[in-house]
ROVEX-410715 format. One record per residue (C-alpha): x, y, z negated; residue number from 1; residue in three letters. Coordinates in steps of 0.1 Angstrom, whole numbers, m for minus. Example, Ala and Ser with C-alpha at 12.3 -4.5 7.8 and 13.67 -1.06 7.14 Angstrom:
# residues 2
LODO,px,py,pz,k,r
LODO,123,m45,m78,1,ala .
LODO,137,m11,m71,2,ser .
//
This chain:
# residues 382
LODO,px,py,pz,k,r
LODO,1208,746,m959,1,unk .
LODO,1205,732,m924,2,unk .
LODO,1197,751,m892,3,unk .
LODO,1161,747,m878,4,unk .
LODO,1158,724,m850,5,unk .
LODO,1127,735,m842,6,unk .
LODO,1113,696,m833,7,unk .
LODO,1078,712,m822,8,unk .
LODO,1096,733,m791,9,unk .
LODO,1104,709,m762,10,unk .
LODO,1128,710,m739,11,unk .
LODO,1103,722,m711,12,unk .
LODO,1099,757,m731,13,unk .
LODO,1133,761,m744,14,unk .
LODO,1130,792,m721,15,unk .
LODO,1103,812,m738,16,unk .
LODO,1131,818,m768,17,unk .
LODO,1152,836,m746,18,unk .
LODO,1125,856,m731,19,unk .
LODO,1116,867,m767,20,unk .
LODO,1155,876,m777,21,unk .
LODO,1154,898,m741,22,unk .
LODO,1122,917,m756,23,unk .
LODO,1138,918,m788,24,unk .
LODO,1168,936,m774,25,unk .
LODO,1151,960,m752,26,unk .
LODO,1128,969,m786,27,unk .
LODO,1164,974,m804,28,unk .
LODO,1177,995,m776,29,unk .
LODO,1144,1012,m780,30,unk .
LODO,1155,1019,m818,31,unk .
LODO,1192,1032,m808,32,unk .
LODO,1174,1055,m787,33,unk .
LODO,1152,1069,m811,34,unk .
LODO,1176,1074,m839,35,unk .
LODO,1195,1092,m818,36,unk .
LODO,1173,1114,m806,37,unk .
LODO,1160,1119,m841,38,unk .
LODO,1192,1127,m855,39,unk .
LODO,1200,1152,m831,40,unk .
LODO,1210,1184,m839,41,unk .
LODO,1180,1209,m850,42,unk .
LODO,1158,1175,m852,43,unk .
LODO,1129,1173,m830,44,unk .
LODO,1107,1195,m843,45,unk .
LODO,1114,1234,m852,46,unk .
LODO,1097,1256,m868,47,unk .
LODO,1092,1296,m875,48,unk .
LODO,1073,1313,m899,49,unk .
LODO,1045,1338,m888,50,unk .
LODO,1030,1362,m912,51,unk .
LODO,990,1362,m908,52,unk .
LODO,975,1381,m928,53,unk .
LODO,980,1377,m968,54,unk .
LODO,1001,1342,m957,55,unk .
LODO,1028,1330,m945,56,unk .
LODO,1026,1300,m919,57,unk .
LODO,1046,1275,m910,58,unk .
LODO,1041,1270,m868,59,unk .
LODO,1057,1244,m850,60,unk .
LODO,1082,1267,m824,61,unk .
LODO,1095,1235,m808,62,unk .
LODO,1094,1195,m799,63,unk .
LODO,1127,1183,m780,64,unk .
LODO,1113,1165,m754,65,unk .
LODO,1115,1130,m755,66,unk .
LODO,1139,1109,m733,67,unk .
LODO,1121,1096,m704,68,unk .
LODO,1143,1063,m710,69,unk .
LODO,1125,1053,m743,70,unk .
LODO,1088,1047,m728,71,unk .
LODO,1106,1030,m695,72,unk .
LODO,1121,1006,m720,73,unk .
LODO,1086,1002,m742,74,unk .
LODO,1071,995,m709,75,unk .
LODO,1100,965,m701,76,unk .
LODO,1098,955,m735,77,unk .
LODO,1062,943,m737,78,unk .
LODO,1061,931,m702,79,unk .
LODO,1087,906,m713,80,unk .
LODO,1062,898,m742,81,unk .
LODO,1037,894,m721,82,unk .
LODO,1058,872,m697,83,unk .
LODO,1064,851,m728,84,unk .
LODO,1029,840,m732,85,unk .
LODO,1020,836,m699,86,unk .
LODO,1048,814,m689,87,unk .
LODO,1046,793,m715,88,unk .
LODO,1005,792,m710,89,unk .
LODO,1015,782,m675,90,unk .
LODO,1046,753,m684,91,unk .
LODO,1018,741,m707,92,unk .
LODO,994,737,m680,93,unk .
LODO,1014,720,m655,94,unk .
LODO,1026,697,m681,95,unk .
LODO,990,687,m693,96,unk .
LODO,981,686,m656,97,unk .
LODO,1009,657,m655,98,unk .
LODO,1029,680,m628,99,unk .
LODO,1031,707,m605,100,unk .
LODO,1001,728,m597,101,unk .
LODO,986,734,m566,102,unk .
LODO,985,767,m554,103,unk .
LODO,945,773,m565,104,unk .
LODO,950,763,m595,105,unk .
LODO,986,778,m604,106,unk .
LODO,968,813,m592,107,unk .
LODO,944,809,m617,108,unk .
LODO,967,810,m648,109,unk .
LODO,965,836,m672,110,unk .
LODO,963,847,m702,111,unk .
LODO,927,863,m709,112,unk .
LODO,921,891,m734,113,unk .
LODO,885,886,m744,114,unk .
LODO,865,910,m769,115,unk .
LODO,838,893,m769,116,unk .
LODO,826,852,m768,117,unk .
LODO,804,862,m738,118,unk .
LODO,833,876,m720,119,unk .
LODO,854,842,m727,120,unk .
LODO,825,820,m712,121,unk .
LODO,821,841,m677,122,unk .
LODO,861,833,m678,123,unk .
LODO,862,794,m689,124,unk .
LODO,833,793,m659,125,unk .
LODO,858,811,m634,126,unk .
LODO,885,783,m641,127,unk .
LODO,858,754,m636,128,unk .
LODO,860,763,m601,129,unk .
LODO,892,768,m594,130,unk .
LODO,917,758,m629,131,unk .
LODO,932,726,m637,132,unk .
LODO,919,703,m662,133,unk .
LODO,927,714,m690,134,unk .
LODO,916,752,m686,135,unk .
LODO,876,736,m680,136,unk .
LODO,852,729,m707,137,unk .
LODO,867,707,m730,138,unk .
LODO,905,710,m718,139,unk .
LODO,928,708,m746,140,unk .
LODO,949,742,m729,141,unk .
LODO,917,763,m727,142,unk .
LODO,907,752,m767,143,unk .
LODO,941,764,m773,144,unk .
LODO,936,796,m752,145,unk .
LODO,901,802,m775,146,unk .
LODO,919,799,m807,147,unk .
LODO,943,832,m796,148,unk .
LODO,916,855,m784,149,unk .
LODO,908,891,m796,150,unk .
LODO,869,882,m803,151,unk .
LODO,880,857,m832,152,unk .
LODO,887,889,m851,153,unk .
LODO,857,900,m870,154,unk .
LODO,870,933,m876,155,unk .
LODO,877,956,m844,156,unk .
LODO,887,930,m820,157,unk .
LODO,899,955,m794,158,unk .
LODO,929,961,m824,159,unk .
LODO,939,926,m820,160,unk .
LODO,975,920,m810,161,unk .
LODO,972,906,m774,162,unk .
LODO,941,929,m768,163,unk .
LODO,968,957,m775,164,unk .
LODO,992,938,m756,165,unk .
LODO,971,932,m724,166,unk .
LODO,959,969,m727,167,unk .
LODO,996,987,m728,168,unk .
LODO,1012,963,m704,169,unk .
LODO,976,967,m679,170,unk .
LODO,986,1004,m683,171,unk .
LODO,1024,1004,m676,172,unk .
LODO,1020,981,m643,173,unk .
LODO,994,997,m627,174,unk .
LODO,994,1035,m634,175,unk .
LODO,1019,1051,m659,176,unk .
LODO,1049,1033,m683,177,unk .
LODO,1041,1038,m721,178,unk .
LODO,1030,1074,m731,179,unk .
LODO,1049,1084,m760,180,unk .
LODO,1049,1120,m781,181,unk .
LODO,1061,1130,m815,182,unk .
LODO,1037,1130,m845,183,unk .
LODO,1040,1141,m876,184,unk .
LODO,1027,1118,m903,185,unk .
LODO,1033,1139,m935,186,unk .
LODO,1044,1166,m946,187,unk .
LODO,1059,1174,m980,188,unk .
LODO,1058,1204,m999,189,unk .
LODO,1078,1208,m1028,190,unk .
LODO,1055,1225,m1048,191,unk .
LODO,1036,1194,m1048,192,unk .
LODO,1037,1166,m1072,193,unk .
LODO,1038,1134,m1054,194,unk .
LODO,1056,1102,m1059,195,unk .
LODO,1055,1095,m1024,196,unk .
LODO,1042,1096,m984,197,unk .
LODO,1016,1073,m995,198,unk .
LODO,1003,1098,m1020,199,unk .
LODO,997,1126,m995,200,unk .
LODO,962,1133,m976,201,unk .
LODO,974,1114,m940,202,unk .
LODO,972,1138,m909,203,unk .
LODO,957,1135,m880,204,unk .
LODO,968,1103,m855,205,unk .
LODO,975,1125,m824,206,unk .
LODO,1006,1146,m804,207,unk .
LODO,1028,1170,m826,208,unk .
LODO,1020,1203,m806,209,unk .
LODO,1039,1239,m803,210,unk .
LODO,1021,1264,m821,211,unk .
LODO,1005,1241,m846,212,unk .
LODO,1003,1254,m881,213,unk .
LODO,1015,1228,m907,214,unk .
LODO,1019,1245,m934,215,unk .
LODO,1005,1280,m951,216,unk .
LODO,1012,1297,m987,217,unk .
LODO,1006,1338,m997,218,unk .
LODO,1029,1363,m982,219,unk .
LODO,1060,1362,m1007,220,unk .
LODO,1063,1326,m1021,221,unk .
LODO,1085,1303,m1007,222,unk .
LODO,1080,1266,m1009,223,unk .
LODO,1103,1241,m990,224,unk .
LODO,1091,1217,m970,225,unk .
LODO,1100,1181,m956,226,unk .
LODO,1088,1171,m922,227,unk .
LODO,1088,1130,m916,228,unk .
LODO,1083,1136,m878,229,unk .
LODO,1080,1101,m855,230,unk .
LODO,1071,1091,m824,231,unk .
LODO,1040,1075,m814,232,unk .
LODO,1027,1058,m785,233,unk .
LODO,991,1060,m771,234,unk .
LODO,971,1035,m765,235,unk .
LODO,954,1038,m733,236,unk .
LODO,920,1051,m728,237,unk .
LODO,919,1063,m764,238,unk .
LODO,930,1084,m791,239,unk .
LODO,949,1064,m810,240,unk .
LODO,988,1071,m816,241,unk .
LODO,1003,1048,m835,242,unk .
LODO,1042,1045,m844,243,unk .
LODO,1056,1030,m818,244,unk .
LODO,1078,1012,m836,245,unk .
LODO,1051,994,m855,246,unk .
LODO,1027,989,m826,247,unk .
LODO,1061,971,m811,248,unk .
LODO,1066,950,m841,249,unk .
LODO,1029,940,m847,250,unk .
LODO,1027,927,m809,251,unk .
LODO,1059,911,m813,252,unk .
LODO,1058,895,m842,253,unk .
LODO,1024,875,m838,254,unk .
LODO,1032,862,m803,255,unk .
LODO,1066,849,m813,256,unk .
LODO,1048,834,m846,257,unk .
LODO,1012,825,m832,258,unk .
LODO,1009,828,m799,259,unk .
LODO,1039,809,m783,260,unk .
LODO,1041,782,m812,261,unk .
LODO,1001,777,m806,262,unk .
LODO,999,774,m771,263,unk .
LODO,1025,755,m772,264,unk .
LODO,1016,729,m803,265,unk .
LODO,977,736,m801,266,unk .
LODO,979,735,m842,267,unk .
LODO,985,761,m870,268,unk .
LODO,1021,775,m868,269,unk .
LODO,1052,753,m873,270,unk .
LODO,1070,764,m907,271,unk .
LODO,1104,771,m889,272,unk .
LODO,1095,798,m862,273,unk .
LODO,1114,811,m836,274,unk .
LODO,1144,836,m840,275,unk .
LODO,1135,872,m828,276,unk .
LODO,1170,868,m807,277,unk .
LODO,1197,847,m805,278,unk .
LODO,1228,853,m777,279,unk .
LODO,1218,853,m746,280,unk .
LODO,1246,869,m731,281,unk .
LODO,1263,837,m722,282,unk .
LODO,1253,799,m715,283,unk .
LODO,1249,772,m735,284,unk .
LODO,1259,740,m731,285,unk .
LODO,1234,732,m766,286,unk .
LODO,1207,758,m761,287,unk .
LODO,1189,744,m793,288,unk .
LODO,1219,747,m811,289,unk .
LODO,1225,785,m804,290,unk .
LODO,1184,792,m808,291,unk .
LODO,1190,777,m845,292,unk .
LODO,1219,798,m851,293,unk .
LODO,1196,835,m840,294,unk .
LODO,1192,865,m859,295,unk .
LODO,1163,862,m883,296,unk .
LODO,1155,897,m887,297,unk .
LODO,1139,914,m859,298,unk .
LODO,1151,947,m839,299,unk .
LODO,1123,964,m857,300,unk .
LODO,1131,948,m892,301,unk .
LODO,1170,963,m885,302,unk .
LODO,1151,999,m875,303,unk .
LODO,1135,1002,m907,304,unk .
LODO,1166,990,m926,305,unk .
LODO,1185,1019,m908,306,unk .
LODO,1163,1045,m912,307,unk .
LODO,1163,1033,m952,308,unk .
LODO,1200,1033,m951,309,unk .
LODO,1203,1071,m938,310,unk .
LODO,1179,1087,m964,311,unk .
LODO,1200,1072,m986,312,unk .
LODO,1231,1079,m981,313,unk .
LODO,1216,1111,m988,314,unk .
LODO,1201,1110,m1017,315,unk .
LODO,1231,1091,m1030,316,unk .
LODO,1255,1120,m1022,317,unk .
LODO,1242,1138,m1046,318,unk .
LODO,1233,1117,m1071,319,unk .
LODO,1266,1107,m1076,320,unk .
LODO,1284,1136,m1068,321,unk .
LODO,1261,1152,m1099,322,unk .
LODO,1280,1125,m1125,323,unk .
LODO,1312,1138,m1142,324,unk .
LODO,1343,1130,m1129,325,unk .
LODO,1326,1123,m1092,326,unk .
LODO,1349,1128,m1060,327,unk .
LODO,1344,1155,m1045,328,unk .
LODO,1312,1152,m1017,329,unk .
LODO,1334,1144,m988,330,unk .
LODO,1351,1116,m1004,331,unk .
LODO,1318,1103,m1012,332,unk .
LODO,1299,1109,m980,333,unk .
LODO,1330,1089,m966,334,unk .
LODO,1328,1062,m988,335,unk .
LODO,1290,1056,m980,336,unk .
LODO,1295,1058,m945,337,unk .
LODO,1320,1028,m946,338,unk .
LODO,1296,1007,m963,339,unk .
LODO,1270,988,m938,340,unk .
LODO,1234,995,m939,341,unk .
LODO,1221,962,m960,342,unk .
LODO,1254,971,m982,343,unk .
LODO,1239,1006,m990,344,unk .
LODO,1195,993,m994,345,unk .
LODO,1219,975,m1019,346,unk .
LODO,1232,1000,m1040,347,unk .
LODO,1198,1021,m1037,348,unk .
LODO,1177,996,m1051,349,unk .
LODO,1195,995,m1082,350,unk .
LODO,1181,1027,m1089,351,unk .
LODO,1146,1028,m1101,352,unk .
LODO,1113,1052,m1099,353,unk .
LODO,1108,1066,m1131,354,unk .
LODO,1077,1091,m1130,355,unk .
LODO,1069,1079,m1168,356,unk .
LODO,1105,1089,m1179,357,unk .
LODO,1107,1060,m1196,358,unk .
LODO,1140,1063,m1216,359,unk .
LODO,1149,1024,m1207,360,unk .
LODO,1145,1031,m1169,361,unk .
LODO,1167,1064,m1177,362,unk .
LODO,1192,1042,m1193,363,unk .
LODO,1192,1015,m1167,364,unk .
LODO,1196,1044,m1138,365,unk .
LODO,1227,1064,m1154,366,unk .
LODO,1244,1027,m1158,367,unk .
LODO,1237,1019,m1119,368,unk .
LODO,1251,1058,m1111,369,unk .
LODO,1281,1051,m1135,370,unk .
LODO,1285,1019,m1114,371,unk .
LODO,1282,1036,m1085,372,unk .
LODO,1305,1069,m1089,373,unk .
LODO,1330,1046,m1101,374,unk .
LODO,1330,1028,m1063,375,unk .
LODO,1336,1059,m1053,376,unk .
LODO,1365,1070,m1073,377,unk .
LODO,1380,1032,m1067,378,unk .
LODO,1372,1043,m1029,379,unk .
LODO,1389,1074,m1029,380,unk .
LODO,1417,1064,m1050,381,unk .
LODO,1429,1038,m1016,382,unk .
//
């Protein structure tokens, strides 16, 4: 299969791709940081039992704080995202406009968030005054513009992806960087019978705090309990904390496929879209080349498969290690850890869910773990 040339980006915004891979990196340095601060030593979150009464409580004694590099980098991150639209909004414009702008007219470029159509009018009426062209009634740039704004969502516009984007980046520039804290989706108790994180009642969207009570059984009984802690990032002027991680991805992932491609084509999206990142480390002398030959899967899209790839290894430690003739857990654990991250989603996913216990799923499973301890044993054997 060919390469993408990507015939619907011209040379005059072969930039906006590279801005893009920058944001993608600073999101995947953004990941780095937060695995490793989730996988150090304790974890984030600690707890201690307190006896109340006729129960027994399990209170929050501890959140490590969270390093002030992470929300300096969230704030760089979708700055650059934001650059990406705006600058390619404003190479549009002085293309339409047939060359440079004056300096009226290039002041007046910008990318609006509007809520609301009566909000987008009082704007389109400011650029009759003072925009080019093609940002006045009936400009082909501002009917582009239209087609990307937050009121075109039905459903809570103020949740749109450049309303979110406008609102953080608004934020970081002018009074704070990001606001991040550690949440705690779910919590799993052992004593109860789910399938998954999906299954349990979700908690409340807001700051994990110390001396919070997240768990409670009678005085005596002791049920373990798995904590799925993250970290979330508020969204100014409200309540809201959502992962950070997927707040990052949503807003990235719908200007490199929407935004940029419709401002840029004024039509629906071309079916080879830009690479999250490509190398931008060095130059070029073919810079459509090297976009062709980027990295498909996004810094966020590598986070999750990470994340994936530790539980597992985890879960298959002891799944093998519980077949006869396994290597000892070591030996395993050491195998694993030689094995990339895509290599072990691999091996997990020929193990399936099996809350039926259907014998043929049973069957299938204790073939894959055969499969698997015998890796290991091959492994250890070298």
């Amino acid at each position: 299969m060919s390469a993408p040339t990507f015939r619907w980006l011209p040379e005059r915004h072969l930039g906006v791709a590279a801005t893009l891979s920058h944001a993608d990196e600073l999101i995947g340095q953004i990941s780095d940081h937060l695995f490793e601060y989730m996988a150090r030593e304790g974890g984030p979150v600690g707890l201690r039992e307190v006896l109340v009464g006729p129960t027994s409580q399990a209170v929050v004694d501890r959140v490590a704080p969270i390093p002030r590099k992470i929300p300096l980098l969230v704030a760089d991150a979708l700055v650059s995202l934001r650059a990406a639209v705006e600058h390619t909004m404003f190479t549009e414009a002085e293309f339409l406009n047939g060359g440079p702008l004056d300096e009226k007219a290039a002041r007046s470029i910008e990318m609006p968030a509007n809520l609301t159509y009566e909000e987008f009018e009082k704007w389109t009426n400011n650029r009759s005054r003072r925009g080019p062209d093609s940002l006045r009634v009936g400009g082909e740039l501002l009917r582009r513009v239209k087609g990307l704004q937050p009121f075109q969502r039905q459903v809570a516009p103020r949740l749109h992806p450049l309303a979110r984007l406008v609102l953080h980046t608004n934020h970081a520039k002018h009074r704070t960087p990001a606001v991040t804290a550690v949440r705690l989706p779910a919590v799993i108790r052992e004593d109860e019978k789910v399938h998954s994180v999906r299954d349990l009642p979700p908690r409340a969207e807001e700051p994990l705090r110390v001396g919070e009570v997240i768990a409670e059984v009678p005085v005596g009984k002791r049920v373990p309990i798995t904590l799925f802690p993250t970290v979330g990032i508020n969204r100014p002027g409200t309540d809201e904390w959502p992962v950070l991680m997927h707040e990052l991805d949503e807003i990235a992932y719908w200007i490199r496929t929407q935004a940029v491609p419709r401002l840029i084509t004024g039509s629906e999206p071309p079916e080879s879209p830009l690479p999250p990142r490509y190398e931008i480390s060095i130059g070029h002398l073919d810079e459509r080349l090297a976009i062709s030959m980027g990295s498909t899967t996004s810094a966020a899209e590598r986070n999750k498969q990470r994340l994936g790839a530790a539980s597992a290894r985890n879960d298959l430690v002891d799944l093998i290690y519980g077949m006869p003739d396994a290597p000892d857990r070591e030996k395993i654990s050491a195998w694993l850890e030689k094995l990339t991250d895509e290599e072990i989603i691999d091996r997990i996913s020929r193990l399936s869910a099996n809350h039926s216990y259907d014998p043929n799923i049973i069957r299938s499973n204790l073939e894959a773990l055969q499969e698997l301890r015998n890796e290991a044993v091959a492994f250890t054997n070298e």
